[in-house]
N, C-alpha and C positions, 0 to 999 in steps of 0.2 A: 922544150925551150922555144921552139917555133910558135905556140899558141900564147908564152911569155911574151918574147919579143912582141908580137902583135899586140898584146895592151899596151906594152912599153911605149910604143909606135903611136899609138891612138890617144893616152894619155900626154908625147910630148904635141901632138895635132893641136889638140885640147887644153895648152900650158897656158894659154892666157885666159880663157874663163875661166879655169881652175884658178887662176892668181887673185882673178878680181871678184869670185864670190868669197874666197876667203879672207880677204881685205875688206870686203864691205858687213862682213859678217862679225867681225875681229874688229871693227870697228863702232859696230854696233856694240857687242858686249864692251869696251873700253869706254866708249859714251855712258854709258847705266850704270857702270860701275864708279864713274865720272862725279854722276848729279845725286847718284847717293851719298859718295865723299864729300860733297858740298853743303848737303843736306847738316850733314854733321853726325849723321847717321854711323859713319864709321868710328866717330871718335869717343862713342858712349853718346851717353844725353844730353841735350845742348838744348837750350830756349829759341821758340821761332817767334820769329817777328814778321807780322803783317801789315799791308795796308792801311792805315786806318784815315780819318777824318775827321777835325773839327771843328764846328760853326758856333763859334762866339756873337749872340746875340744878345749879350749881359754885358760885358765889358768888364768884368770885376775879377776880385782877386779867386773867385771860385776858378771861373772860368781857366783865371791863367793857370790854377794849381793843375785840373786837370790838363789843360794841354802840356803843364810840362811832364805830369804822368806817362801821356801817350808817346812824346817824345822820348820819354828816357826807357821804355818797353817796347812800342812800337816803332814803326815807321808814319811817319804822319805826313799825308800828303795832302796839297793846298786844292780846294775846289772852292766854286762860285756857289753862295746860298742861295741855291734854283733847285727846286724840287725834279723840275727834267734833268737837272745839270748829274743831281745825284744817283732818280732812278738809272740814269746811263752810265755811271760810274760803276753803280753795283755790276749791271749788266752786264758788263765788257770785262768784269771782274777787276780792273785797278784799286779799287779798293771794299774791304771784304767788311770794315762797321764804321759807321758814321754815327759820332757823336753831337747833339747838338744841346747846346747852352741856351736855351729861353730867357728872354726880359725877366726881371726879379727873381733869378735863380738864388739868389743869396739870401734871402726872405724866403723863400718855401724852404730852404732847407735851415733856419734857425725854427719855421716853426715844425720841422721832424715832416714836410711834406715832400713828393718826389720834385726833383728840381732840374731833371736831366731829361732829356730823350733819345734816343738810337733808332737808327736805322740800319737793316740785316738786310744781306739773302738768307730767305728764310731756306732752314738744311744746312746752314753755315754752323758747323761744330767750335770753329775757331773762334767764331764772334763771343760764342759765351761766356771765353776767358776774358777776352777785353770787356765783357761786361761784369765782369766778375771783381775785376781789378778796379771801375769805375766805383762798384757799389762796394766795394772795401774800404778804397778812398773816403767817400760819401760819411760812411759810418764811422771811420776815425777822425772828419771833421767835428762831427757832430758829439761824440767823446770827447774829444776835445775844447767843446766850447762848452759844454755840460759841467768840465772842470775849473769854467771861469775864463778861459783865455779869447782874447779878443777873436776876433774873425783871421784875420790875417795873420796872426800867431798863431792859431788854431789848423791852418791849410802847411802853414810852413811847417809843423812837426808833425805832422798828418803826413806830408809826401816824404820827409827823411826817415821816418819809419818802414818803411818798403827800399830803403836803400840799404838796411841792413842785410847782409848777409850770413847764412850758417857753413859754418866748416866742413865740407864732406869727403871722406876719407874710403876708397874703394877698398873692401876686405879682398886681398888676393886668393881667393881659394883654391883660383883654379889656375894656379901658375903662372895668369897672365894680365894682371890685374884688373880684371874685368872686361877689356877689350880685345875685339876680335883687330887682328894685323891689316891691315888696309888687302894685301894679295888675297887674302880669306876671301873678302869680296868680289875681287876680281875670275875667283874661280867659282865661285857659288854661280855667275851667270857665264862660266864658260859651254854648261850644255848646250844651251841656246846655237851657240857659235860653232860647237860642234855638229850640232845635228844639222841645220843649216848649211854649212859650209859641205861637210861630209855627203849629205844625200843628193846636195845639185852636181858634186864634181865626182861622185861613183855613179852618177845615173846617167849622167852625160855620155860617160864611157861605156855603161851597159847600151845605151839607145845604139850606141857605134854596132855594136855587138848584135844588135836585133835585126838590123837593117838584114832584108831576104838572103841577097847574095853572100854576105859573109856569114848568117847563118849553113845556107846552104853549104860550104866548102868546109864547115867546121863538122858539118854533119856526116860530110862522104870524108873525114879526114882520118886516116888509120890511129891518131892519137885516142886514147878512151876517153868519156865523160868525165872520168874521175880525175887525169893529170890537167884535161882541160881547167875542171874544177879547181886544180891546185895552182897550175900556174894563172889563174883568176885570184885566189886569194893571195899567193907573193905579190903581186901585181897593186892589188889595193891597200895591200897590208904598207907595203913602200909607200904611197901616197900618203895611207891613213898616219904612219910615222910621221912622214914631213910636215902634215898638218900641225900634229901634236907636238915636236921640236919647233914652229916658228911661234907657236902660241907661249912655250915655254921660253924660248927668250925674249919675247914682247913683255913677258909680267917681269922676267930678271931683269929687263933694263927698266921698266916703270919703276919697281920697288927694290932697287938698288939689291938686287941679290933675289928679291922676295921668296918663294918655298926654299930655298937653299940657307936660309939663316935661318930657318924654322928645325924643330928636333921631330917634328912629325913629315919630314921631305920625304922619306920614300911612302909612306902613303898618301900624300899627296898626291904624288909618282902613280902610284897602284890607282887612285880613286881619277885618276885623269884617265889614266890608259884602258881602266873598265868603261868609262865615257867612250872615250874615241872606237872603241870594239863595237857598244851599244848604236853606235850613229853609223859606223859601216857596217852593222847588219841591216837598219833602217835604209840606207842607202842599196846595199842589193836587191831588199825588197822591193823598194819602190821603183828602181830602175830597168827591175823584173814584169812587173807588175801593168809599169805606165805606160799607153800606147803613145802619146807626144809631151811635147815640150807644155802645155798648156796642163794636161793631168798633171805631168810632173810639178809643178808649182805649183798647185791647188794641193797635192800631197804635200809637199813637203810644208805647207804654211800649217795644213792640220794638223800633223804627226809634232813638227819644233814647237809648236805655239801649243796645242795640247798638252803634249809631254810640260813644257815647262808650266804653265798655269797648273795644273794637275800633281805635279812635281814636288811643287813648293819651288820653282826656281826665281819666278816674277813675283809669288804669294808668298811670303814667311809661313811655313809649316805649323807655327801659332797660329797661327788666322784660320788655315781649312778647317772647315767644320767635321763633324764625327762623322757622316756619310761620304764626304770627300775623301779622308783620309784612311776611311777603309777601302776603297777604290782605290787609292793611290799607291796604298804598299805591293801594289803589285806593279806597279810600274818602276824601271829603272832609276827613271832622276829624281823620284821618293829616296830612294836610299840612298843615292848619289848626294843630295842636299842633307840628309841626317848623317854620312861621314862628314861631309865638308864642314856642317855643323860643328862636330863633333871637334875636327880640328882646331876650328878657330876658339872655339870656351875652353877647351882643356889644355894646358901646357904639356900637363900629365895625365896619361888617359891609365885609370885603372882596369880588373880585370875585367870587368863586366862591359867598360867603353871600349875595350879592344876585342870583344866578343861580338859586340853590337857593330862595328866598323869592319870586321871579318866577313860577317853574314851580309852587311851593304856591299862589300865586294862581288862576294860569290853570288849573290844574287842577280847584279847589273851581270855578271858573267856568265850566268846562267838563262838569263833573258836572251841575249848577244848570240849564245849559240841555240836556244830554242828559233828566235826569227831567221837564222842565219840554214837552222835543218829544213825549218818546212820552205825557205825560198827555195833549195835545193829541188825538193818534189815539187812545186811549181816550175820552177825551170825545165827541169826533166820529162813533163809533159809537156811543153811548150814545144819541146826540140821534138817529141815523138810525136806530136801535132802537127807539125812542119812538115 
């Protein structure tokens, strides 16, 4: 109890950098999970709208059809027809495709010649759709006066065509009609915040712990290695809880209840708490490991930002490629992101989904206690180093 009380001690020393990395950590992941929801990202597929630009130097009804094209798809913003004015536009990114309107657009395009021009950053994937949209327009003008209709009858039933819309109806397969629950997301990037949060405020408390003199009296102290060991892990295990209980009521009060109105909450429960295990292994070792406050934060930036890029926590685990992702099944927040996965598509997970989510467990759990044995034999020669 003596060697308890002592982190107790040293941990409340330490209560307010403890408070404020996991604040700004908890804060970060609520941000990302933030500009993803805005994206639209959380709410299925949703059409994005860009920048765009256009420079009417025709004055005709071509011209107006397209810009009210870009208006009613884009965002259309006003610039000066100066060729500096634009290349500085693209530049600074305000806007991502500039369309321009040339003298006698309306005459090149009855006689079937190109009648428009654009201006790109070139690498700009998005520009293609606005130009994809222009040259659709273009072609149902031209359909359309082919059929006999005047010009400006020909642009008006050219652009209410694209206002049509088709009916789409999500098949519920998977219990949830095709959307993941807004907290899904919020916990996909809770690694981050865990590992983060976890390895600056158990390292902090190990550094306390290295310091010569309280090595020294832990070393001549009749207590063994092994209860020292154990009142070290009650110790951080109480911390590593508190962490995991303030993060759990930060998403119930975001998401009015959020994992608790879910039918998959206790693994949720399970696939958090295999996290938080993973991140204070990470945090012993490092705090093991680092001689100052400067390694300690160069580690911790590689191990959270690795793990997650690596993970699939920043990267959708679609994206890694075949070499990445066999590297990565050996890492914890690989499986940690394929349960969370898991949760958020299926309402109902069948046999083979609750076998696949069994094994993402015991794996992060089996990682958690592999880095957590060898810190041990590190440690233990440290002390008979001493």
């Amino acid at each position: 109890m003596t060697v308890f009380r002592g982190y107790v001690r040293i941990i409340k020393r330490n209560l307010n950098s403890i408070i404020m990395y996991v604040a700004i950590f908890m804060t970060i992941c609520i941000v990302i999970q933030n500009a993803m929801a805005n994206s639209g990202m959380t709410d299925g597929f949703s059409s994005m709208k860009m920048n765009v630009a256009v420079i009417d130097r025709d004055g005709g009804v071509v011209a107006d059809t397209l810009k009210a094209l870009m208006e009613r798809d884009q965002k259309v913003v006003e610039i000066e027809d100066d060729a500096q004015v634009m290349q500085e536009e693209l530049y600074y990114g305000n806007v991502e495709y500039i369309l321009i309107v040339p003298e006698g657009a309306e005459e090149k395009l009855r006689q079937g010649e190109a009648c428009v021009e654009s201006i790109t950053d070139p690498g700009t994937y998005s520009a293609y759709y606005a130009q994809a949209q222009v040259t659709n327009l273009l072609n149902q003008i031209r359909v359309c006066l082919a059929s006999g209709m005047e010009l400006e009858e020909a642009c008006k039933n050219a652009l209410a065509l694209g206002e049509n819309e088709a009916k789409v109806t999500l098949l519920d397969v998977n219990g949830n009609a095709g959307l993941r629950p807004d907290y899904n997301y919020f916990f996909a990037y809770l690694p981050y915040a865990f590992l983060g949060a976890t390895i600056m405020t158990m390292s902090l408390i190990l550094m306390e712990f290295k310091k010569k003199e309280i090595r020294s009296r832990m070393q001549s102290s009749a207590v063994p290695f092994w209860k020292q060991i154990l009142s070290m892990v009650a110790a951080f295990l109480i911390v590593g809880m508190l962490i995991w209980a303030i993060f759990l009521v930060i998403q119930t009060i975001l998401y009015q209840g959020g994992i608790f109105t879910s039918g998959h909450v206790m693994l949720y429960l399970l696939n958090s708490l295999a996290c938080i295990l993973v991140a204070q292994s990470l945090g012993f070792f490092t705090g093991t490991v680092a001689n100052g406050s400067g390694a300690l934060n160069g580690m911790n930036n590689v191990i959270s930002l690795g793990l997650c890029f690596l993970g699939g926590i920043f990267v959708p685990l679609e994206m890694l490629g075949d070499g990445v992702t066999k590297v990565s099944q050996f890492l914890p927040t690989y499986w940690y992101s394929v349960v969370n996965g898991l949760l958020g598509d299926y309402a109902v997970l069948g046999s083979e989904l609750i076998g696949t989510v069994w094994m993402g467990l015991l794996i992060q759990v089996l990682f958690a206690a592999a880095i957590f044995a060898l810190t041990l034999i590190i440690r233990r020669r440290q002390i008979q180093e001493a």
